[in-house]
C-alpha positions as CSV (number, residue, x, y, z in Angstrom):
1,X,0.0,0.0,0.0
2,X,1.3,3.4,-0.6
3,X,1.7,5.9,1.9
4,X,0.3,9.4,1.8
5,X,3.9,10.7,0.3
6,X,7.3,10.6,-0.3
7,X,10.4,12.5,1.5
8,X,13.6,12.2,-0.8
9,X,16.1,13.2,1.0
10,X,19.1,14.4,-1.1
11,X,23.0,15.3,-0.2
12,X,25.7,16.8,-2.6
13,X,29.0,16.4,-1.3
14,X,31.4,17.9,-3.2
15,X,34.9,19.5,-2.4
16,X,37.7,20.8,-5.0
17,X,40.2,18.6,-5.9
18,X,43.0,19.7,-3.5
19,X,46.1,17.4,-3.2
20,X,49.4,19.5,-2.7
21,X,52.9,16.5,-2.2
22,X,54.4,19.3,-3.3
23,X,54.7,20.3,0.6
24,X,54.8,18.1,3.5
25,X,51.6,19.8,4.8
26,X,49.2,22.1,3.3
27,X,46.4,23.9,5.2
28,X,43.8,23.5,2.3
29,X,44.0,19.8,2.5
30,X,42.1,20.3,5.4
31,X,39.1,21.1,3.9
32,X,39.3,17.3,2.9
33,X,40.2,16.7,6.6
34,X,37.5,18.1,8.2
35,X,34.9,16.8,6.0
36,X,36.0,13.2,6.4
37,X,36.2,13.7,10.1
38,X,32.7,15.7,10.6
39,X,30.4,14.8,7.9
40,X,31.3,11.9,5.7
41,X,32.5,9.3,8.8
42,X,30.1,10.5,10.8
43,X,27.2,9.7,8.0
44,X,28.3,6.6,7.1
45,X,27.9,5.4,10.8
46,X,24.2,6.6,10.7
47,X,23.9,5.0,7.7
48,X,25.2,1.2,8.5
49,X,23.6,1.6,12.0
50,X,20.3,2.2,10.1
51,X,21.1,-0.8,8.0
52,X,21.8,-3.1,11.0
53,X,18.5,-2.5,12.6
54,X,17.0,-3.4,9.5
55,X,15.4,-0.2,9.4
56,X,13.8,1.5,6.0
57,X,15.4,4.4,4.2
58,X,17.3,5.6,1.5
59,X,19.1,8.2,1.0
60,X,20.2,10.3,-2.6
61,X,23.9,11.3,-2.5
62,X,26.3,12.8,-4.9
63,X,29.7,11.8,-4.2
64,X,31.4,14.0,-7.3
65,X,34.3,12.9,-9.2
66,X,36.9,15.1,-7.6
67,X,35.2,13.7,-4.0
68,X,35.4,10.1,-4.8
69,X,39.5,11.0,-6.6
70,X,40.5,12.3,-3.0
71,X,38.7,9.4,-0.8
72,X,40.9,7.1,-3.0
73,X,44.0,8.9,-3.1
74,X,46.9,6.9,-1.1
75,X,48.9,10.4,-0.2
76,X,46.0,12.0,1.1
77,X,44.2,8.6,2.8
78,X,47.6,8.5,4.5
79,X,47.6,11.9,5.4
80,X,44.3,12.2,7.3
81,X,45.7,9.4,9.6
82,X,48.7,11.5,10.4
83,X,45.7,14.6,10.9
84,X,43.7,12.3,13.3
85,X,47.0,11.5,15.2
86,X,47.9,15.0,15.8
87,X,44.5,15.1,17.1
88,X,44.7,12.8,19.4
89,X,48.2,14.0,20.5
90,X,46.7,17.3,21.2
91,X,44.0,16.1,23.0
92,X,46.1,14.4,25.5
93,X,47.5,17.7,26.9
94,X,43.8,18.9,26.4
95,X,42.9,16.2,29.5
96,X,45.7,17.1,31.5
97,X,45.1,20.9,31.0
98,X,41.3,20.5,31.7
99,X,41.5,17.8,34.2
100,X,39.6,19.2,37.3
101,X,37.4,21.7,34.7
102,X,33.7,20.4,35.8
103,X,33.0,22.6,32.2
104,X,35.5,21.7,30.0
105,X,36.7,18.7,30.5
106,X,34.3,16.4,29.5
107,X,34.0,17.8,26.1
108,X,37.5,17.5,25.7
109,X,36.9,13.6,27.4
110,X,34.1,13.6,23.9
111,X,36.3,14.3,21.5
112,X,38.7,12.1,22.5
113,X,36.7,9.0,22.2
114,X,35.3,10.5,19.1
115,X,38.7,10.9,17.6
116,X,39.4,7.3,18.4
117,X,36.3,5.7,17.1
118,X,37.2,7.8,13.9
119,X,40.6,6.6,13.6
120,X,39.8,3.3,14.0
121,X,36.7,3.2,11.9
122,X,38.9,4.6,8.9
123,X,42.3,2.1,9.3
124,X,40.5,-0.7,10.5
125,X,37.1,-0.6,9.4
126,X,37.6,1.1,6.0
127,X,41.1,0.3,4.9
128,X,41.8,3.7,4.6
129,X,38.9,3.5,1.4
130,X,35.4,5.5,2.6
131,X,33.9,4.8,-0.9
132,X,34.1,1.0,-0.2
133,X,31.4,1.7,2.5
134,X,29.5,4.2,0.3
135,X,29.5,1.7,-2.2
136,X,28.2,-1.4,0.0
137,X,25.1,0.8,0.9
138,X,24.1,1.7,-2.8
139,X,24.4,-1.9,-3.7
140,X,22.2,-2.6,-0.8
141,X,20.0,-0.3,-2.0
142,X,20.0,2.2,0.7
143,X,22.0,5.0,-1.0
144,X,21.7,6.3,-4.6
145,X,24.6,7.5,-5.6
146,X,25.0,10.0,-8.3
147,X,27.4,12.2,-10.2
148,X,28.0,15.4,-11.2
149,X,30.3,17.3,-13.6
150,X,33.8,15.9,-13.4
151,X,35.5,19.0,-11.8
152,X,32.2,20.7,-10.9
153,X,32.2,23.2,-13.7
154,X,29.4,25.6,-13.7
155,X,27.5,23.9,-16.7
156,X,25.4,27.3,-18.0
157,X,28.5,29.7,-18.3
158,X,30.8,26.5,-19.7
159,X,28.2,25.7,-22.6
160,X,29.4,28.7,-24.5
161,X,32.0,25.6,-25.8
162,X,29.4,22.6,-25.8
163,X,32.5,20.5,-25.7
164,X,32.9,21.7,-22.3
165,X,29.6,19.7,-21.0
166,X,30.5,16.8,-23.2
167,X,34.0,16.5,-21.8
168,X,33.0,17.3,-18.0
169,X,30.1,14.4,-18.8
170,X,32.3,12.2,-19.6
171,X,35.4,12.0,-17.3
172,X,32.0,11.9,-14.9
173,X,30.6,8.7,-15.5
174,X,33.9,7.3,-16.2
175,X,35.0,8.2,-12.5
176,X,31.9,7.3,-11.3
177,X,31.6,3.7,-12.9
178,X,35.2,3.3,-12.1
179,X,35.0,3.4,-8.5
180,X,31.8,2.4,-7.8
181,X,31.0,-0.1,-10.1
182,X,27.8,1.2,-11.8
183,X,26.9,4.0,-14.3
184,X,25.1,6.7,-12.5
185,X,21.1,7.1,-13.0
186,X,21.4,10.4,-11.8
187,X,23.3,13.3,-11.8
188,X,23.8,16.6,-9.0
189,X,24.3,19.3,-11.9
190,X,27.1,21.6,-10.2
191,X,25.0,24.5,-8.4
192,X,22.1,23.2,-9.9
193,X,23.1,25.5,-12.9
194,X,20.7,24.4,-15.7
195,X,20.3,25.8,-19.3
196,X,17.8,24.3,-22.1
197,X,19.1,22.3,-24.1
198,X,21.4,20.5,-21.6
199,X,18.9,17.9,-20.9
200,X,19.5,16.4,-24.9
201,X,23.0,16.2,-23.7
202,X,22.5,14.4,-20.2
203,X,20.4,11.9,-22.3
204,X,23.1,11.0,-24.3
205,X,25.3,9.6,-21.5
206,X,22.0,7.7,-19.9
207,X,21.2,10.3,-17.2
208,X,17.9,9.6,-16.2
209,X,16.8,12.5,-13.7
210,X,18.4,16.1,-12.0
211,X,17.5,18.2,-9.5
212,X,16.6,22.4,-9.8
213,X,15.9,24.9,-7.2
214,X,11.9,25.1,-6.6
215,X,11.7,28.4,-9.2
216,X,13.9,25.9,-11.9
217,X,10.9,23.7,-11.9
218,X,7.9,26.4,-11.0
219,X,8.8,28.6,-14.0
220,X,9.1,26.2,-16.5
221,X,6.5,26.1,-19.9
222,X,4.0,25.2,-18.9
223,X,3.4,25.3,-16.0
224,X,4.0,22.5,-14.1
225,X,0.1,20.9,-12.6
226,X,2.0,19.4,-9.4
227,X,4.3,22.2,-8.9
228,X,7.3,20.9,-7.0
229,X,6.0,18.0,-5.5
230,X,6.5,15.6,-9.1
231,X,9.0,15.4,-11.2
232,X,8.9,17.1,-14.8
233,X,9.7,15.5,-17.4
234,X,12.3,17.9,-20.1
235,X,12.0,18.0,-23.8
236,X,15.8,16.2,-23.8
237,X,14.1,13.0,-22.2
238,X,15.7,13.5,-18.4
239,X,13.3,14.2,-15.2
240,X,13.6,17.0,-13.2
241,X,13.5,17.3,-9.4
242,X,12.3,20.9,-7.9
243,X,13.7,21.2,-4.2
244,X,10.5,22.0,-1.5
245,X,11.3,25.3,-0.2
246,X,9.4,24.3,3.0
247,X,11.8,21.7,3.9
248,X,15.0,23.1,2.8
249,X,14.1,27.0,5.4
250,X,13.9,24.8,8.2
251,X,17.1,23.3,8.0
252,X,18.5,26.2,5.7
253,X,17.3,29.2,7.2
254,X,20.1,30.8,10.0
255,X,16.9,32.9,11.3
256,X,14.4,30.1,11.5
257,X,16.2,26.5,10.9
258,X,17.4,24.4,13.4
259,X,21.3,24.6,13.4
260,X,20.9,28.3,14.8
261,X,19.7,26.6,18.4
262,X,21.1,28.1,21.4
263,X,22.4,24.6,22.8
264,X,24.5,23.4,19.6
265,X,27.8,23.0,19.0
266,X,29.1,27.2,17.8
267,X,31.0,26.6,14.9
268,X,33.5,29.5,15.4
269,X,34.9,28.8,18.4
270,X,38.0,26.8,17.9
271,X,40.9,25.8,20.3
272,X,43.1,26.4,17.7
273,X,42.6,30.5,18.5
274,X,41.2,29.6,22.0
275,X,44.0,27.9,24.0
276,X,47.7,28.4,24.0
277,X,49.4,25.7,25.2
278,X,52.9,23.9,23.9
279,X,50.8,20.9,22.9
280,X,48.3,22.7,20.6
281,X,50.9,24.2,18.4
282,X,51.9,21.4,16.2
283,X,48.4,22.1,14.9
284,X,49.1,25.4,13.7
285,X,50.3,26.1,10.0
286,X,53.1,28.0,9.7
287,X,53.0,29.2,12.8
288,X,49.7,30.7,12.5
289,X,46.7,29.6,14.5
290,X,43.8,27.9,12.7
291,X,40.6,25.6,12.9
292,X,41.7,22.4,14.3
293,X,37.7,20.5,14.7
294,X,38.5,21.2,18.7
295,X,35.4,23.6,19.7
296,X,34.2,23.6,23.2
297,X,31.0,26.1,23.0
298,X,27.9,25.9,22.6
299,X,26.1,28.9,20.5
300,X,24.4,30.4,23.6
301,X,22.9,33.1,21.6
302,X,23.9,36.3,19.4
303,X,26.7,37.2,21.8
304,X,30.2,37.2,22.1
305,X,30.2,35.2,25.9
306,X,29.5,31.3,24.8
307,X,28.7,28.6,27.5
308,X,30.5,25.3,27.2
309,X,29.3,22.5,24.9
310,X,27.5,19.7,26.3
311,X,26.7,16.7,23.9
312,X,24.3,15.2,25.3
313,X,21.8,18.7,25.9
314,X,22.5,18.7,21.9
315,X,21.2,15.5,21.0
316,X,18.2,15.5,22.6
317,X,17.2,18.7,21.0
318,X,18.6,17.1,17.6
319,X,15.9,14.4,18.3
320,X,13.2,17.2,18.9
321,X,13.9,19.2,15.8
322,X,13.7,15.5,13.7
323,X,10.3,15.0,15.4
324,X,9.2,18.6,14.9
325,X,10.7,17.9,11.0
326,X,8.7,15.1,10.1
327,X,5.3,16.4,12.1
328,X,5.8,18.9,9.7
329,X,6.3,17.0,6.5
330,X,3.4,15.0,7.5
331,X,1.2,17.9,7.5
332,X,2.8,18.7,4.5
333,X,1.7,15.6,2.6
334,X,-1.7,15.2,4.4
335,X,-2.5,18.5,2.5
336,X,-0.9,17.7,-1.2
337,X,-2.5,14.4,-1.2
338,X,-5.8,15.4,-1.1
339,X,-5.5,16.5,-4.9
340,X,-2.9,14.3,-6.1
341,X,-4.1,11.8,-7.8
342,X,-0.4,9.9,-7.1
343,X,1.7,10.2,-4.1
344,X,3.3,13.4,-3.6
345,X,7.0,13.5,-3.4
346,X,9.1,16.0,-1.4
347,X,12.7,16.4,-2.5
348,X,14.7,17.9,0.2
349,X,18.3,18.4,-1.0
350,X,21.0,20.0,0.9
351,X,24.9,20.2,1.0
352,X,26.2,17.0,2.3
353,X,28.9,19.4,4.3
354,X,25.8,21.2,6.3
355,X,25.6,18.1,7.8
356,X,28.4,17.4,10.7
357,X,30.6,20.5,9.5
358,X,28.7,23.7,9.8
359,X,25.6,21.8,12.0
360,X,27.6,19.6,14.2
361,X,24.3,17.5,15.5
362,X,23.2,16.9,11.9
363,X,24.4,13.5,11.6
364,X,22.5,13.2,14.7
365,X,19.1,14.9,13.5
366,X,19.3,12.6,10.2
367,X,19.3,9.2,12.6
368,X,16.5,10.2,14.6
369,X,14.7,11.8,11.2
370,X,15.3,8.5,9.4
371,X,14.5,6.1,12.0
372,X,11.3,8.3,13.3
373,X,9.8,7.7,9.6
374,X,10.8,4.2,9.6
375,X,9.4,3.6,12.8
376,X,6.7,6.2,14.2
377,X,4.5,6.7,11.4
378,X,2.8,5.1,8.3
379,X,2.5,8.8,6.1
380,X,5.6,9.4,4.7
381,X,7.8,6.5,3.5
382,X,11.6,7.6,2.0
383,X,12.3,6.7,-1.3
384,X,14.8,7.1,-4.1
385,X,14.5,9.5,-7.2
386,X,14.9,6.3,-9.5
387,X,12.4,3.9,-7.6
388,X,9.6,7.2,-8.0
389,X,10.2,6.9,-11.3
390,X,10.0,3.8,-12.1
391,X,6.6,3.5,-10.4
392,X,5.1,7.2,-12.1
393,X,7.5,7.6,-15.0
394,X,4.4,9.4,-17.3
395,X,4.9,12.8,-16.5
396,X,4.0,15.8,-17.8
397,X,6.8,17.3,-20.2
398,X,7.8,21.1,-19.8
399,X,10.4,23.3,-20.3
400,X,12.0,24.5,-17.5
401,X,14.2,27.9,-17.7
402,X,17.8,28.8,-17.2
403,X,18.7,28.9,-13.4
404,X,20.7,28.0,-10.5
405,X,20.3,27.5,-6.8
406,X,23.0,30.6,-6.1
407,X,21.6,33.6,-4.2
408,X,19.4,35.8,-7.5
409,X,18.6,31.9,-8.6
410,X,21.0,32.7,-11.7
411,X,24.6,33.3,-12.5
412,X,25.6,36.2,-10.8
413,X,27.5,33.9,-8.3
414,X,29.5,32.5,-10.8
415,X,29.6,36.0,-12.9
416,X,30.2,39.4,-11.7
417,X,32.7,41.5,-10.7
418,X,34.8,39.6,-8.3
419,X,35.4,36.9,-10.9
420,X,34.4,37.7,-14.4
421,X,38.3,37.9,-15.7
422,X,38.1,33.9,-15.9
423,X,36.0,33.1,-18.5
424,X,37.3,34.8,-21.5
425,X,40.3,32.7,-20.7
426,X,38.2,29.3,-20.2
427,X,36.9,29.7,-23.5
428,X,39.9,30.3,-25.7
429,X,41.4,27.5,-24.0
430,X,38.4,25.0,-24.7
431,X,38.6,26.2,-28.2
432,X,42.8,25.7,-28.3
433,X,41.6,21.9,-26.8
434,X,39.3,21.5,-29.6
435,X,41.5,22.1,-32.3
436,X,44.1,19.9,-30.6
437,X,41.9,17.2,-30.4
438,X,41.3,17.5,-33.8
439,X,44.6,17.8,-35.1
440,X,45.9,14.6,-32.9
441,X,42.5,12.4,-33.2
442,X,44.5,9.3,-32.3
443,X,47.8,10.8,-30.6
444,X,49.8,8.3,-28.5
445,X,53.4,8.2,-26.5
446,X,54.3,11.3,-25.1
447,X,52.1,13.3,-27.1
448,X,49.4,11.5,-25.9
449,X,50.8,12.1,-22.3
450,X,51.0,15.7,-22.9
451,X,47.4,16.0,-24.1
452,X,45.9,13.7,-21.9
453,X,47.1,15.9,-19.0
454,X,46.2,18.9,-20.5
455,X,42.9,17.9,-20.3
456,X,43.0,17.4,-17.0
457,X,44.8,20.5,-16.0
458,X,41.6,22.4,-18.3
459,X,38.9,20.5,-16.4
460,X,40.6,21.5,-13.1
461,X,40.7,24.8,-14.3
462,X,36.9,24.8,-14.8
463,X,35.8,24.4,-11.5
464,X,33.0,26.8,-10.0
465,X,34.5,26.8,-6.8
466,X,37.3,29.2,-7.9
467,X,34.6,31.5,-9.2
468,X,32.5,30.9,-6.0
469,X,35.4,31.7,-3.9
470,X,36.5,34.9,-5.3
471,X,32.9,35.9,-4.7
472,X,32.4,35.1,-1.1
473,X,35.8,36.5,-0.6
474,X,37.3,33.8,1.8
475,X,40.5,32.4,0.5
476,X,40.6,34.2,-2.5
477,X,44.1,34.5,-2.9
478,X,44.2,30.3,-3.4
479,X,41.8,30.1,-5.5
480,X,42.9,32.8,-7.8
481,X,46.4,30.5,-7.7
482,X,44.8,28.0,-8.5
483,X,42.5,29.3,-11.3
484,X,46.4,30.8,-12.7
485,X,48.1,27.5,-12.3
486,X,45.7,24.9,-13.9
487,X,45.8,27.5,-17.1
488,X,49.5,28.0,-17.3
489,X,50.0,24.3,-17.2
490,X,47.4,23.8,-20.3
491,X,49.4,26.1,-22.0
492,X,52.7,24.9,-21.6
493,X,51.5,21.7,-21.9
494,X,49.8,22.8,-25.7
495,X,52.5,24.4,-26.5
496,X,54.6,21.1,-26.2
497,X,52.4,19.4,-28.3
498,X,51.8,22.6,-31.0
499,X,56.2,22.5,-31.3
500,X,56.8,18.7,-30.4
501,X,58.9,19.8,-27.8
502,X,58.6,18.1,-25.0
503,X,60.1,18.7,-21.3
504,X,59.4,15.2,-19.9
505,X,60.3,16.4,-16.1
506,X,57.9,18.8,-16.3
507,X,54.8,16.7,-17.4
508,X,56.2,13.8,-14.9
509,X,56.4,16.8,-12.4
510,X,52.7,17.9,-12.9
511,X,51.5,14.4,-13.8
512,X,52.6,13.2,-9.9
513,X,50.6,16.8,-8.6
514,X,47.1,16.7,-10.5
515,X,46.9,13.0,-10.3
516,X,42.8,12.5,-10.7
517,X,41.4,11.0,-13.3
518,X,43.9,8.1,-14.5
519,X,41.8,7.1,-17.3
520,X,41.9,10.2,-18.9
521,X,41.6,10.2,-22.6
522,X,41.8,13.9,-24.4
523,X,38.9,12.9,-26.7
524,X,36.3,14.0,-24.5
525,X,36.3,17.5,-25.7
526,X,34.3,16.2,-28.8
527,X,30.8,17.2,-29.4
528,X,29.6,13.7,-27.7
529,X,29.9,11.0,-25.2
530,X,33.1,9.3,-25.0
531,X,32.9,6.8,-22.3
């Protein structure tokens, strides 16, 4: 029997490719760090707990190519054990410094066994692998996992070269069938940046269904009858998702969702700044102080004087706000079902990272969520994007309009003033690739070398979070470096092939540095799939 609706559940995790042997440490590799250590361990532990009780749900994630290239990398797998060990080394003085501290040290007494039960999970459990675990719950049939452009280009501003999508498309599904076995039914376009005529495209590589931000879906031609609550179908054959704006504000919202509670873990308050002691400064880079994932305060309110953390206070409330959550999308569906003549779906898609990193208890609130549906109530069941349509795949077909889920809802993210400078130079080197490709359409030895890792240096080079970052103006100065080096490789590397001149030290050099994607093949930047 079918319930009253559906609750699809959806998280893009994503990060930039960032992988530096260059230096024996490099602060930006934390990003990597801290994600592993706050959102993806912590999930994956919901997850199989879920799975042991035998309970229902599933889950949609993306894990995108430049993701799933880290989680297997052996430098950086290696180097998040030698992160969690400094941890743990810090923490030690932490006890001693605290020990008597009715306040502060049993959150220092939490993170050490949570530092633990993370290093052993990964070397034991996981063999140093996450994506072995990821990839034992989508066979299962819990997760569906699905991709997204290869270096997480921003689709709508790359399509100026329509080479660009093919190529992105491409080194996607490879990755993604690569390392997890399976071609992807789905896709997480990068900032759910869409433009028409990119569904005929996703077609051609067997992508079945995306997601756009509610407007994406509610100002398409026609009109969608069902608004957001059932997929479209696109002219290009593919589905399209609309994200429930209900949902996504409680969770979302810093005013009105739940991560803003008083008794949460505050995200800016860090030992690293916080305590100066001999035993915290093998954390620091360079000497500076920085984040180390050591925070002992809870948010307290919208002042500067924060009260100690305390764990358990936290997860309760995480197990209110889940039971508040579904009372809410059980309303929710009560009301759209009464003039569906199907069971509504609600698509609730979120960054993966909220989840653990920025809302420390959301791991938490996702167990109790997920096991409250499975459990306390027969309205809402979870479900897949792929198992919806395959039970209502006649839908009605529209046209939906170029967008994104950025703040305006369209480019001005990705374009305006901060970071506008990049694309003139993206395009002329797409078009140099192009005519590369089809001057060498069947290049091998070190020409083939040399173009093969041009490609990848372009696709690097292509990423939206370069763009994103020299808008939100954090560490711009890296990404703009970045942005720089990824070209100037391509170009030298062009140039080698243009002359047939080739340094061999240099392309072993930058071969060992931007190591993703060892099935590359330069014929990607064609004008369709090659997979």
């Amino acid at each position: 029997m079918d319930p009253k609706g559906y609750f699809a559940l959806v998280l893009h995790a994503h990060l930039p490719f960032v992988r530096h042997p260059e230096h024996e440490r490099f602060l930006e590799e934390d990003w990597f760090f801290e994600a592993l250590t706050e959102t993806y361990l912590p999930l994956l532990d919901v997850f199989e707990g879920l799975a042991r009780r035998g309970a229902h749900f599933r889950v949609t994630m993306s894990l995108t190519p430049t993701l799933l290239s880290m989680m297997t990398d052996p430098l950086l797998q290696n180097r998040y054990v030698r992160y969690l060990d400094a941890r743990l080394k810090a923490l030690e003085g932490e006890r001693a410094r605290t020990s008597g501290d009715p306040n502060f040290h049993p959150v220092v007494l939490f993170y050490s066994d949570l530092y633990e039960r993370l290093r052993r999970r990964f070397v034991e459990q996981d063999k140093l692998d996450v994506t072995r675990a990821f990839r034992r719950l989508m066979e299962a049939g819990y997760l569906e996992i699905i991709t997204s452009g290869a270096a997480h280009g921003y689709f709508p501003l790359l399509a100026v070269n329509e080479e660009n999508l093919y190529a992105q498309l491409s080194m996607a599904v490879r990755t993604h069938t690569r390392i997890l076995g399976r071609r992807p039914r789905g896709i997480w376009l990068p900032e759910c940046g869409y433009k028409p005529g990119m569904d005929r495209i996703l077609n051609e590589f067997g992508i079945e269904f995306f997601f756009l931000d509610s407007h994406g879906v509610l100002n398409a031609v026609p009109r969608p009858k069902y608004g957001v609550h059932r997929p479209v179908r696109t002219p290009g054959g593919p589905a399209a998702f609309g994200r429930d704006y209900e949902s996504s504000k409680q969770v979302w919202s810093a005013e009105e969702g739940y991560p803003g509670d008083a008794v949460y873990r505050e995200f800016y308050r860090d030992a690293g700044y916080d305590v100066r002691a001999p035993h915290m400064e093998p954390l620091q880079h360079a000497n500076q102080r920085t984040f180390t994932g050591l925070k002992y305060h809870r948010i307290t309110g919208k002042t500067a004087n924060k009260e100690p953390y305390h764990p358990g206070w936290a997860r309760e409330r995480a197990a209110e706000h889940a039971g508040n959550f579904m009372f809410n999308r059980q309303q929710q569906v009560e009301w759209l079902a009464s003039f569906f003549d199907r069971p509504p779906i609600i698509v609730a898609p979120y960054d993966a990272e909220l989840f653990g990193h920025w809302w420390f208890e959301g791991p938490q609130w996702m167990d109790f969520l997920l096991r409250k549906i499975a459990y306390d109530q027969n309205d809402i069941k979870t479900i897949l994007p792929s198992e919806y349509l395959d039970r209502y795949g006649d839908l009605q077909t529209v046209s939906p309009p170029e967008c994104s889920w950025g703040a305006g809802g369209f480019h001005e993210v990705w374009l305006n003033g901060a970071n506008d400078w990049i694309y003139p130079y993206l395009h002329a080197a797409t078009d140099r690739m192009v005519a590369l490709v089809k001057k060498f359409p069947d290049a091998d030895g070190v020409t083939r070398w040399a173009l093969d890792q041009a490609a990848r240096e372009l696709l690097l080079a292509q990423a939206s979070d370069w763009a994103f970052i020299m808008k939100t103006s954090t560490t711009v100065d890296y990404a703009v470096r970045r942005f720089k080096t990824h070209l100037h490789r391509f170009d030298r590397l062009a140039d080698m092939v243009e002359r047939n001149a080739f340094d061999e030290n240099y392309l072993r050099e930058i071969t060992a540095r931007d190591s993703l994607f060892p099935d590359m093949d330069y014929r990607i930047f064609r004008n369709r799939p090659w997979i």
